[in-house]
NUBA-700956 format. One line per 8 residues: for each residue z, y negated, x of N, C-alpha, C. Coordinates in Angstrom, 1 decimal, padded with zeros to 4 digits. Each point is the difference from the previous one (the first is absolute). Example, Ala and Ser with C-alpha at 12.3 -4.5 7.8 and 13.67 -1.06 7.14 Angstrom:
% residues 2
007.8/005.7/013.2/000.0/-001.2/-000.9/000.0/-001.2/000.9 | -000.7/-001.1/-000.4/000.0/-001.1/000.9/000.8/-001.1/-000.8
***
This chain:
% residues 196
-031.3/093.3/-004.0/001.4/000.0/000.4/000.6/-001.3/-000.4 | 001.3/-000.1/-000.5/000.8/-001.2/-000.7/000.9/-000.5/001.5 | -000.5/-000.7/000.5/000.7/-000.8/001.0/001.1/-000.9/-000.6 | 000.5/-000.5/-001.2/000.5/-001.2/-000.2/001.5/-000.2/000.8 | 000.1/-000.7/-000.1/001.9/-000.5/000.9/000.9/001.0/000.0 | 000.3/000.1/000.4/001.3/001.5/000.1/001.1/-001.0/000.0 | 000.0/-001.0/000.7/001.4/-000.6/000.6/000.4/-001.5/000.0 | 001.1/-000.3/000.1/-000.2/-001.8/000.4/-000.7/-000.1/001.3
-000.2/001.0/001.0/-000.4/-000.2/001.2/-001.0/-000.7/000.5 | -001.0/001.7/-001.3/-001.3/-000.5/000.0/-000.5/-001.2/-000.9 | 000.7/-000.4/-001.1/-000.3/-001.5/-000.5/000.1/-000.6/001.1 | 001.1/-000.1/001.0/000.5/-001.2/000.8/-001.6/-000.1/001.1 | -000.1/001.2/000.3/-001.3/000.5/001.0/-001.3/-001.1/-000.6 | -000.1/000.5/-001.4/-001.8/-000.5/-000.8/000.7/-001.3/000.5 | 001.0/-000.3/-000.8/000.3/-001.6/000.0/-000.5/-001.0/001.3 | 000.4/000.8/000.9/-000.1/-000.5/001.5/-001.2/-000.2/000.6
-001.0/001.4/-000.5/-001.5/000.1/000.5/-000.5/-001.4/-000.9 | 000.5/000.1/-001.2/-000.4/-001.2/-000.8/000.0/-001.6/001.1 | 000.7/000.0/000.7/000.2/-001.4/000.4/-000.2/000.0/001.4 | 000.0/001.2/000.5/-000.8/000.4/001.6/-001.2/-000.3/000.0 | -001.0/000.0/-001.5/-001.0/-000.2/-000.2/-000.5/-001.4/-000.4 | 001.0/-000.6/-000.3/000.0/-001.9/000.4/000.3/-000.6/000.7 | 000.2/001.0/001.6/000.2/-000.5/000.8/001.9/-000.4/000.3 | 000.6/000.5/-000.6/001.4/-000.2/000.7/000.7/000.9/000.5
-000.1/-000.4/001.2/001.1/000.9/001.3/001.1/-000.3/-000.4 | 000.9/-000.3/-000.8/001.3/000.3/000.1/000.3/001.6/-000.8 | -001.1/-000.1/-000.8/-000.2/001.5/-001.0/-000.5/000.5/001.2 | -000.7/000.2/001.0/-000.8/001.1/000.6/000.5/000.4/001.4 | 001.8/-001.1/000.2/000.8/000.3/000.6/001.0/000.6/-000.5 | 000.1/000.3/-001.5/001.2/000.5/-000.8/-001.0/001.4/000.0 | -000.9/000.2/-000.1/-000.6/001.3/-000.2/-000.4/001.2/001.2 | 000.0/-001.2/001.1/000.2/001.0/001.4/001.6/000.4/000.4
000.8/-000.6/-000.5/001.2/000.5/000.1/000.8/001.0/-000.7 | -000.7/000.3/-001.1/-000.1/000.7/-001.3/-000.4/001.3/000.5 | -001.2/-000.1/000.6/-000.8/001.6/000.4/-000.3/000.4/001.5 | 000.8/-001.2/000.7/-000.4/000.1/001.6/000.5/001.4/000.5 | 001.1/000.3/-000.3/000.4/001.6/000.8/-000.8/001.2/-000.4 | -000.3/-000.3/-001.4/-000.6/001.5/-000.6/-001.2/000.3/000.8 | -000.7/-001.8/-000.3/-001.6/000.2/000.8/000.6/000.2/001.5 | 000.3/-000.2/001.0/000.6/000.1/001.1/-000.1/001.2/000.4
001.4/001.0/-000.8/000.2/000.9/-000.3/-000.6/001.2/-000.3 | -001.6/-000.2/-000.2/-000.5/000.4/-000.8/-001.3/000.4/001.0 | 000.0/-001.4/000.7/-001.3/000.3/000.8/000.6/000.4/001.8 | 001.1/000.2/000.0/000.8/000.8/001.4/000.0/001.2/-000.8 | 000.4/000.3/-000.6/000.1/001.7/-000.7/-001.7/000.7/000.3 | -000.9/-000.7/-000.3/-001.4/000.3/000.2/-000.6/000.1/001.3 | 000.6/-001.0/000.8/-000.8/-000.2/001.1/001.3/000.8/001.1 | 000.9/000.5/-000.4/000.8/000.8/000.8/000.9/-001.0/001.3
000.0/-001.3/-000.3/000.7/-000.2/000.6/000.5/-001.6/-000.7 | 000.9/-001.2/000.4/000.0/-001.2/-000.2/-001.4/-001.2/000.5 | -000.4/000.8/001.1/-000.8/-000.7/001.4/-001.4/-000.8/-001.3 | -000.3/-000.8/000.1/-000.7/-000.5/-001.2/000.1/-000.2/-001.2 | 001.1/000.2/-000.6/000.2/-000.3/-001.5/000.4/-001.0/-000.1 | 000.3/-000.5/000.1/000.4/-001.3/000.1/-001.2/-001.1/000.0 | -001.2/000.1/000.7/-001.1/-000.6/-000.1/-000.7/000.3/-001.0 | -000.1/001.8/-000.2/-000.9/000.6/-001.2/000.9/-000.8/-001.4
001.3/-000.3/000.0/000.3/-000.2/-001.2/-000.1/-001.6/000.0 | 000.0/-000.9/000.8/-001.3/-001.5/000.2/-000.6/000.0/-001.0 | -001.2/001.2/000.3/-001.2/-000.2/-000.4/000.3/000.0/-001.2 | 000.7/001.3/-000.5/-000.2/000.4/-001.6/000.6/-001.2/-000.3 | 001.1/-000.7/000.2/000.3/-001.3/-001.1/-001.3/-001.2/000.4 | -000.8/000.0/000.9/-000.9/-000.8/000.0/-001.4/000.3/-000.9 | 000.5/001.4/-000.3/-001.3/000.1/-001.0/000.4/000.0/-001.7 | 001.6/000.2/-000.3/000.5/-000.7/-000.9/-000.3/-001.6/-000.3
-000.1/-000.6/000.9/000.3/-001.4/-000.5/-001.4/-000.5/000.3 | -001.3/000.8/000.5/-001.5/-000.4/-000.3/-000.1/000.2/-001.0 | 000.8/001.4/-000.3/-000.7/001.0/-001.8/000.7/-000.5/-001.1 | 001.3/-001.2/000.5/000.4/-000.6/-001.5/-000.3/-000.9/-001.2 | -001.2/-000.4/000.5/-000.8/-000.6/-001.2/-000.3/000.7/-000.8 | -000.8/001.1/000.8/-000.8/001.1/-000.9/001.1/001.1/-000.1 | 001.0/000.1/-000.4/000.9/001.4/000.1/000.0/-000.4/-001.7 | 000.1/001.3/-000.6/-000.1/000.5/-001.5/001.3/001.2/000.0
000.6/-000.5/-000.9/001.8/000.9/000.0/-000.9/001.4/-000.9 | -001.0/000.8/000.6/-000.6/001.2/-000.8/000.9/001.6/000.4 | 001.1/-000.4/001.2/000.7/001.2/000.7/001.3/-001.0/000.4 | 000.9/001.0/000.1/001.0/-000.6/000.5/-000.2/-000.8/001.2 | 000.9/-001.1/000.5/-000.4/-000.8/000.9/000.2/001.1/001.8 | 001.3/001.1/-000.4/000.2/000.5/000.9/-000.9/001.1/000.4 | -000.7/000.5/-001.2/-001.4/000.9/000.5/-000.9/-000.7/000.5 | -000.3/-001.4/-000.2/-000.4/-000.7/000.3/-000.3/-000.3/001.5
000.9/-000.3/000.2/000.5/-000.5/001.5/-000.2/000.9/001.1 | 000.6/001.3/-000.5/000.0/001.6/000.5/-001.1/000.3/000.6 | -001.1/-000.3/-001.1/-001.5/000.5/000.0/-000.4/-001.1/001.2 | 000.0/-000.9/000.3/-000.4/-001.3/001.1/000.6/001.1/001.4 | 001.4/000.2/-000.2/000.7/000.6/001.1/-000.6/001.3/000.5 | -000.6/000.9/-001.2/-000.7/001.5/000.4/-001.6/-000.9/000.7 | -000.6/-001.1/-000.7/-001.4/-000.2/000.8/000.4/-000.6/001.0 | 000.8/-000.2/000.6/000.2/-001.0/001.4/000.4/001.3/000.8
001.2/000.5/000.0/000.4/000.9/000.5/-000.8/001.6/000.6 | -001.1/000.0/-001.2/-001.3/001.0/000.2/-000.8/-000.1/001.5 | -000.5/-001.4/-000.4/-000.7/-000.8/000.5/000.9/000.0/001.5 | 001.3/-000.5/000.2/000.4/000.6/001.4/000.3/000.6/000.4 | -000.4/001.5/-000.6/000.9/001.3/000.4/-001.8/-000.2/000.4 | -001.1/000.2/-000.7/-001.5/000.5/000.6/-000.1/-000.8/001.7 | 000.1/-001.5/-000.4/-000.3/-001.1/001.1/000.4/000.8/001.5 | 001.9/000.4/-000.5/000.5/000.8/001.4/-000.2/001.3/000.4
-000.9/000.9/-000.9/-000.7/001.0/000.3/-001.2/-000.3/001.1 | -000.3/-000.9/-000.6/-001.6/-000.4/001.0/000.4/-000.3/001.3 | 000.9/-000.5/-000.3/000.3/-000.8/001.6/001.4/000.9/000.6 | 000.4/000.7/-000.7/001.0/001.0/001.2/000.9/000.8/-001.0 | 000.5/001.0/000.6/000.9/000.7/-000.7/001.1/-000.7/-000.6 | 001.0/000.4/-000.8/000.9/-000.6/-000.7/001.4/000.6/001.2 | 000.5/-000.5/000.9/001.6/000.6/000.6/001.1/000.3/-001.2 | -000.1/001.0/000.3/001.8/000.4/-001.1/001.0/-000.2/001.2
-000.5/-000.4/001.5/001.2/-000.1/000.7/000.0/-001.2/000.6 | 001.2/-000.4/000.5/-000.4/-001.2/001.2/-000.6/000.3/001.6 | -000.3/-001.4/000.5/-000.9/000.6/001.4/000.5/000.7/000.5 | 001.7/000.3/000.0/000.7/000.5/001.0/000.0/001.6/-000.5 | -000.5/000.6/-001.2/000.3/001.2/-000.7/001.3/000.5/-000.7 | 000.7/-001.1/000.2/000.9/000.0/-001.5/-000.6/-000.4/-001.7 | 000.5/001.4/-000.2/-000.7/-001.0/-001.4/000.4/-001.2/-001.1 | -001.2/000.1/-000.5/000.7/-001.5/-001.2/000.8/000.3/-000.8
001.2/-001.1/-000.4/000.6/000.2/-001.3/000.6/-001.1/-000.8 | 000.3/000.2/-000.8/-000.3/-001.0/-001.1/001.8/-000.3/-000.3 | 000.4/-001.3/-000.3/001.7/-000.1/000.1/000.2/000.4/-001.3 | 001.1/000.3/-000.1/000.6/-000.1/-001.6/001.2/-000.3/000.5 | 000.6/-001.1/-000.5/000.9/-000.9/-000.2/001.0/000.9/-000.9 | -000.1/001.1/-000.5/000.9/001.0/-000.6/000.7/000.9/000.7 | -000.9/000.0/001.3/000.7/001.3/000.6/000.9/-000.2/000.6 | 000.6/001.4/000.3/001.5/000.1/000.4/000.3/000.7/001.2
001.1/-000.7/000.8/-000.1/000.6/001.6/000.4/000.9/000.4 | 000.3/000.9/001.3/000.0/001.0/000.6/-001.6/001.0/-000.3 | 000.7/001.7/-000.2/-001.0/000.8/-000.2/-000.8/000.3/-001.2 | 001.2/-000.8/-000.9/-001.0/-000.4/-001.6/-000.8/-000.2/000.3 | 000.1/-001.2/001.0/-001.3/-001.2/-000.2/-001.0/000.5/000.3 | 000.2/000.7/001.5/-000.8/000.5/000.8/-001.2/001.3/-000.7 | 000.9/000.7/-000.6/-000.4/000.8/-001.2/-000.8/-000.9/-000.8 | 000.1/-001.1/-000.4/-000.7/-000.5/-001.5/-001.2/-000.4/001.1
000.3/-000.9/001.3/-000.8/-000.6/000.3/-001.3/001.2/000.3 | 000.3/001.1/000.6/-001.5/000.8/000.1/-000.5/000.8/-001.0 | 001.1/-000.2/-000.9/-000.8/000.4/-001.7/-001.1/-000.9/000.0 | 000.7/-001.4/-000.2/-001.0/-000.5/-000.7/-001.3/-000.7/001.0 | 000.1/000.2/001.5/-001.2/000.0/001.0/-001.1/001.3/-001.0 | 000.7/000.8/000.1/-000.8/001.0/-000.4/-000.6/000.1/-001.5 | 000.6/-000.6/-000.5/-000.8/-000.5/-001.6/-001.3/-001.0/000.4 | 000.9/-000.9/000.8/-001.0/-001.3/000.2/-001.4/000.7/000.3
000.3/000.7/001.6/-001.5/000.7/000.3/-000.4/000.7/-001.3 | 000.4/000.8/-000.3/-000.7/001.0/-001.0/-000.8/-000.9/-000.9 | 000.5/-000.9/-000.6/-000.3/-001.4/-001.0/-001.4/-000.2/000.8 | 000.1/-000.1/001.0/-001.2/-001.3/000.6/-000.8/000.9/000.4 | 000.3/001.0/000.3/-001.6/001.2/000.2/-000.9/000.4/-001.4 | 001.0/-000.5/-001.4/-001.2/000.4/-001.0/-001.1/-000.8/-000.3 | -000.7/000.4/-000.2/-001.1/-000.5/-000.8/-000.1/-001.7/-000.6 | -001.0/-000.6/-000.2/000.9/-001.3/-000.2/000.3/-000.3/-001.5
-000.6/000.5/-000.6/-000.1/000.0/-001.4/001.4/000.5/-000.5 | 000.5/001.6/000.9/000.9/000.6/-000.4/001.4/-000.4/000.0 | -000.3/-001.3/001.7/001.9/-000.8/000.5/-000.1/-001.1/-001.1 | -001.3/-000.3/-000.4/000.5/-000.9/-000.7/000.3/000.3/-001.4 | -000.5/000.9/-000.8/000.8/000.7/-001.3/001.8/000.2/000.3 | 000.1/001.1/001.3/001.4/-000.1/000.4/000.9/-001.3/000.3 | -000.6/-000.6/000.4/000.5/-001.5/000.1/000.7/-000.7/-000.9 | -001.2/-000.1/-000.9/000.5/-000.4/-001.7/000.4/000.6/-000.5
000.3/001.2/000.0/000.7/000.6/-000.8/001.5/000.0/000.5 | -000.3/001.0/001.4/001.9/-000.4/000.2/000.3/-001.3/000.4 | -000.4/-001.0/000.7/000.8/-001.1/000.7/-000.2/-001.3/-001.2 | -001.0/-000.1/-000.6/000.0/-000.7/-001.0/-000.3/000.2/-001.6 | 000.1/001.5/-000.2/001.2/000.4/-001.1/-001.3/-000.4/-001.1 | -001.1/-000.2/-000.2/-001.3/-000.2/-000.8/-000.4/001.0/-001.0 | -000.2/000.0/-001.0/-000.5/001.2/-000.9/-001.4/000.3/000.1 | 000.0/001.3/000.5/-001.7/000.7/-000.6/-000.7/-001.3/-000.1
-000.1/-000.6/-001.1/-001.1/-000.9/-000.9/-000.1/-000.8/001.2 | 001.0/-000.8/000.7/-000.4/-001.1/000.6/-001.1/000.4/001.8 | 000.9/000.9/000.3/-000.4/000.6/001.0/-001.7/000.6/-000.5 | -000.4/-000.2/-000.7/-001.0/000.7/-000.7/-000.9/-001.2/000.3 | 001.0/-001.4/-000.2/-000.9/-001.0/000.0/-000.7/-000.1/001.3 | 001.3/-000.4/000.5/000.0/-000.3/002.0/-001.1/001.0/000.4 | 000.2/001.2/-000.3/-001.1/000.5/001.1/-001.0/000.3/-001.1 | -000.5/-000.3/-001.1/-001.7/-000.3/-000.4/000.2/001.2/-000.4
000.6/000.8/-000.4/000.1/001.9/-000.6/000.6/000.0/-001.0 | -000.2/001.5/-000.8/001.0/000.6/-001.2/001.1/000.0/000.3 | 000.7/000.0/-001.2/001.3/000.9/000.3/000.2/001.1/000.8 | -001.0/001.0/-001.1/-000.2/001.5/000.7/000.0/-000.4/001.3 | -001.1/-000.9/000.8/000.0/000.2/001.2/001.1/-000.4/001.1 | 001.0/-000.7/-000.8/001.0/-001.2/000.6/000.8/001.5/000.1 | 000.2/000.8/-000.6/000.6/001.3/-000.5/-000.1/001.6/001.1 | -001.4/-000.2/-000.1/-000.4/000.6/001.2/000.4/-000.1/001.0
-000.1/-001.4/000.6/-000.5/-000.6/001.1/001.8/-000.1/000.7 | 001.0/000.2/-001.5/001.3/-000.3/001.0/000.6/002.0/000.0 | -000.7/000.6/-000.8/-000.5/001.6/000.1/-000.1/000.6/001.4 | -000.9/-000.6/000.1/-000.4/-000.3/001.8/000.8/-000.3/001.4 | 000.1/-000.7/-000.8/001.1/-001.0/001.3/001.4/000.9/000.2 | 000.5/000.1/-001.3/001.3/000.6/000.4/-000.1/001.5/000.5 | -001.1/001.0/-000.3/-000.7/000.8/000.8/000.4/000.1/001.4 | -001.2/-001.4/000.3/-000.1/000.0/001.6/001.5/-000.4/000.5
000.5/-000.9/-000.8/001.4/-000.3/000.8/001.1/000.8/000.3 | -000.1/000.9/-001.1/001.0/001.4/000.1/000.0/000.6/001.0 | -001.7/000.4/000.5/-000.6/000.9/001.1/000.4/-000.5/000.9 | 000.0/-001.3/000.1/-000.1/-001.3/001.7/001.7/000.4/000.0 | 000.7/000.0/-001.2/001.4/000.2/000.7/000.9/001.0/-000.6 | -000.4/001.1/000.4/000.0/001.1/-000.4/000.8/001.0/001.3 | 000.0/-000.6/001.1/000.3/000.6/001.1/001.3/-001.1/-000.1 | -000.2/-001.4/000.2/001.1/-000.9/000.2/001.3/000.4/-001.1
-000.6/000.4/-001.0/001.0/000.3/-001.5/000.9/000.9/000.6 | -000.9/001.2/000.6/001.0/001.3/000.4/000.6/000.1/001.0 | 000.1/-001.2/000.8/001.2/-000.3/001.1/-000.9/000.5/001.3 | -001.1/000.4/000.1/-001.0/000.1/001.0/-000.6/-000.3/001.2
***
């Protein structure tokens, strides 16, 4: 598969790991400000809530700037990055299995929800706001392999190929796997869709 540059971005990206990898934080502070929301964003969408992302996305730029000596521009930098964000993120979706269920609600049994800074007030809002509760859950009850194909695909907009990368699979299966997903998601709101 032909990884080469697509963009000034990703030059600007290699360029950066280039010099993250000689040790200069001023590059490896221009590069967490570059990708901080996506990764952020990325690993609250997975873990169904904000509550830790913020630390899980710590780590991933702390294992950026251990891996930039040895980082090789063989994938885009943003599959790249992604793929750190699916093994960390894995890794604490299992960790919080072991040690307790995942709440989709708060203590009090209201459930969680996530802001969007787009929405709009009265009964629109109110309207959008338990649409999109109800995507969220639906999101976070799949599979992990599956939220995270859906993830990349709709919230950060990835082609097949890359998504292919991040999660270690084919196409076909990146294919399948969002085959799947939109399946179950349909079913999970399938009642909510028809005013139910």
């Amino acid at each position: 598969m032909d990884f080469s540059v697509e963009s000034p971005q990703e030059a600007e990206d290699f360029t950066l790991m280039r010099r993250i990898g000689l040790r200069d934080e001023a590059a490896f502070e221009i590069l967490i400000e570059r990708h901080q929301a996506r990764v952020i964003g990325t690993i609250s969408k997975m873990l169904g809530s904000f509550e830790g992302a913020e630390d899980l996305g710590q780590q991933v730029f702390l294992r950026v700037w251990n891996s930039a000596p040895r980082y090789q521009e063989t994938a885009k930098f943003t599959t790249w990055l992604l793929t750190i964000v699916r093994n960390l993120v894995f890794n604490e979706i299992r960790r919080r299995q072991r040690t307790e269920s995942f709440p989709m609600e708060h203590s009090d049994g209201t459930p969680r929800e996530f802001l969007d800074p787009n929405a709009r007030t009265g009964s629109e809002q109110c309207g959008r706001t338990e649409l999109r509760e109800a995507v969220d859950k639906a999101i976070a009850s799949l599979p992990e392999a599956q939220r995270m194909a859906i993830i990349l695909r709709r919230y950060e907009e990835l082609p097949y190929e890359e998504i292919a990368v991040v999660l270690k699979t084919t196409v076909s299966s990146v294919k399948s796997l969002l085959f799947r997903a939109r399946e179950d998601l349909r079913l999970q709101l399938a009642s909510f869709l028809a005013g139910d």
